[in-house]
N, C-alpha and C positions, 0 to 999 in steps of 0.2 A: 344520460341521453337527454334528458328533459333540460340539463342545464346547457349543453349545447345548441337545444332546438330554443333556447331564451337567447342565448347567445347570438346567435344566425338571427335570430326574429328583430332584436336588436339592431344589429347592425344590417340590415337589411333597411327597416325602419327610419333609421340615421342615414345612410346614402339616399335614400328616397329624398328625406328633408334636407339634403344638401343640393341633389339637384334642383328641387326646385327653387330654392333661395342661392341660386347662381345669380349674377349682374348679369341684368341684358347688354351685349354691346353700348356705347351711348350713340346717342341720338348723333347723325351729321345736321352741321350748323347748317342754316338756312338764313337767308337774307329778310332785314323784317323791311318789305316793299308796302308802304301806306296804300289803305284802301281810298276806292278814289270812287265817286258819283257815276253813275250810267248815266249817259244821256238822256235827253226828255224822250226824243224818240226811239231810245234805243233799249233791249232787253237784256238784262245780262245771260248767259251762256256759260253753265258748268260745267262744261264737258270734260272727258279724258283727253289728253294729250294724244297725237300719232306722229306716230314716226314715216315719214319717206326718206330712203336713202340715211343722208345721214342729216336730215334739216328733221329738228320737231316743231311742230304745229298744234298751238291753243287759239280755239273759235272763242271769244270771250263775249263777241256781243252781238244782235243784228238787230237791224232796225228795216222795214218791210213797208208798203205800201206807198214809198214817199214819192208823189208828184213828178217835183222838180227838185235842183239845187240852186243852190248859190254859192258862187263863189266870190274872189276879190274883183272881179271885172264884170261878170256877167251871172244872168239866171238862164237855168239849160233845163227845158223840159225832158219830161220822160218821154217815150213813146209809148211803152205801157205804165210800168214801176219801176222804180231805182229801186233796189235791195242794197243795202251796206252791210257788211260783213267786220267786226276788229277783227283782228289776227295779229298773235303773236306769233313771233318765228326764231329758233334757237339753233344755232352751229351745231353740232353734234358731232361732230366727222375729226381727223386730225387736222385738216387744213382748211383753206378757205372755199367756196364756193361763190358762183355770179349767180342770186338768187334775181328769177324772173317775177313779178307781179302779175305779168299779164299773160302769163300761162295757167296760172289758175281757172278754174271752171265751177260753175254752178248746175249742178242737175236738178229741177223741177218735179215736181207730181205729176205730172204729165211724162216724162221721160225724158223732157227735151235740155239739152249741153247748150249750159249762156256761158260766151268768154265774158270775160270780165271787157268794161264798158273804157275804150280806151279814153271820150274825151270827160266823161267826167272824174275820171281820175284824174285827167289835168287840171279839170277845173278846179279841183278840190286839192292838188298840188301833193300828190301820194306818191310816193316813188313808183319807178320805173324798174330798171337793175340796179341793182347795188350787190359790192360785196359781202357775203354774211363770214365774217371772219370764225373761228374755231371759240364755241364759248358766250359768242356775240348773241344778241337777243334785241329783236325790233320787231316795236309792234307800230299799226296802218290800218288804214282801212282800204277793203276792197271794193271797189262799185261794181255792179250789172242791175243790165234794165231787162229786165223781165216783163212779160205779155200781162194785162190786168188778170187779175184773179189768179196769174200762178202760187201757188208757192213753192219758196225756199225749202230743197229737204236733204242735198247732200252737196258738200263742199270736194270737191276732187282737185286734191290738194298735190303739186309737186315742188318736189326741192330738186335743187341744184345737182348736177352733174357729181358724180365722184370716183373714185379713182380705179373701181369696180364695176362700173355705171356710166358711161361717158354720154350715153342719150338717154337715161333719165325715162323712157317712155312709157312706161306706166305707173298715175299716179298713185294715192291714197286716198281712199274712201272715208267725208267724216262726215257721218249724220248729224244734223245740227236739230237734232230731239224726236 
C-alpha cells in the first residue's frame, strides 16, 4: 500500500513538473518600427488601441493651447486654441474602407462636440478621405479649434463604413488621459 501511495506520489509529482515546464507558444513576430522624437509642442500619448467598426485607432500624441499655425502659404489664427491630435489608423476589416478625417470629433470638459477644423487641416495639408486598404496603417494629424481654456478630454473616433455597418453612426469613445 505504502509503495503504491509512493508510487501515485511520484508520478503525480512528475506530471505536475511536466506541465509546468511545457513551451509557451512562441512569441508572433513584430515589426521593429524606430522610435522617433515628440514634437516640441507636442506630448506623447500611451494609450490603448480601440477598435470602431472594423478601423483601429492609436492617439499617440497632442499638443494643446497653440495660438495659430503656419503653413506653406500662409499663418491662420485660432479663434480660441488649435488642439492637434496624431492618430494612427489601421484596416482591420477584410476589405477596404473610405476613411473620413473630418468626421472625427473632440469632446471638451465642458461637454461640448468640436468637429475637426476643416481649414487648418488644409493648411497643414492632412488628408481628407482616403482609402484605408485591409492591413493598411496611416498616421496624421487632426486639428480643432477649441474655445480658450477648454480642454481636450475625449476623441470620438469613427471608422469607415463596413459590410455590416453601412452608416457607421456611432462612434468610439477614446479618453485621451
Amino acid at each position: 500500500m505504502r509503495r503504491r501511495l509512493a508510487v501515485t506520489a511520484i508520478a503525480v509529482l512528475s506530471l505536475a513538473g511536466c506541465s509546468a515546464e511545457q513551451a509557451q507558444p512562441p512569441a508572433k513576430p513584430v515589426y521593429d518600427l524606430p522610435a522617433r522624437e515628440v514634437r516640441p509642442d507636442e506630448t506623447a500619448l500611451h494609450l490603448p488601441t480601440a477598435l470602431n467598426g472594423e478601423t483601429e485607432f492609436s492617439v499617440i500624441g497632442l499638443a494643446a493651447g497653440l495660438p495659430s499655425l503656419t503653413g506653406s502659404h500662409t499663418e491662420f489664427e485660432a479663434k480660441g486654441q488649435f488642439v492637434r491630435l496624431r492618430l494612427v489608423v489601421t484596416g482591420k476589416g477584410l476589405s477596404g474602407i473610405i476613411f473620413d478625417t473630418r468626421r472625427q470629433e473632440l469632446i471638451t470638459d465642458s461637454g461640448a462636440v468640436i468637429a475637426v477644423d476643416n481649414q487648418a487641416m488644409t493648411i497643414k495639408r492632412q488628408p481628407d478621405k482616403f482609402e484605408l486598404g485591409r492591413g493598411v496603417r496611416v498616421e496624421f494629424d487632426l486639428y480643432f479649434d477649441l474655445p480658450k481654456g477648454a480642454k481636450p478630454l475625449v476623441l470620438r473616433a469613427f471608422g469607415g463604413p463596413t459590410l455590416t455597418d453601412m452608416k457607421n453612426l456611432t462612434g468610439t469613445d477614446i479618453s485621451l488621459g
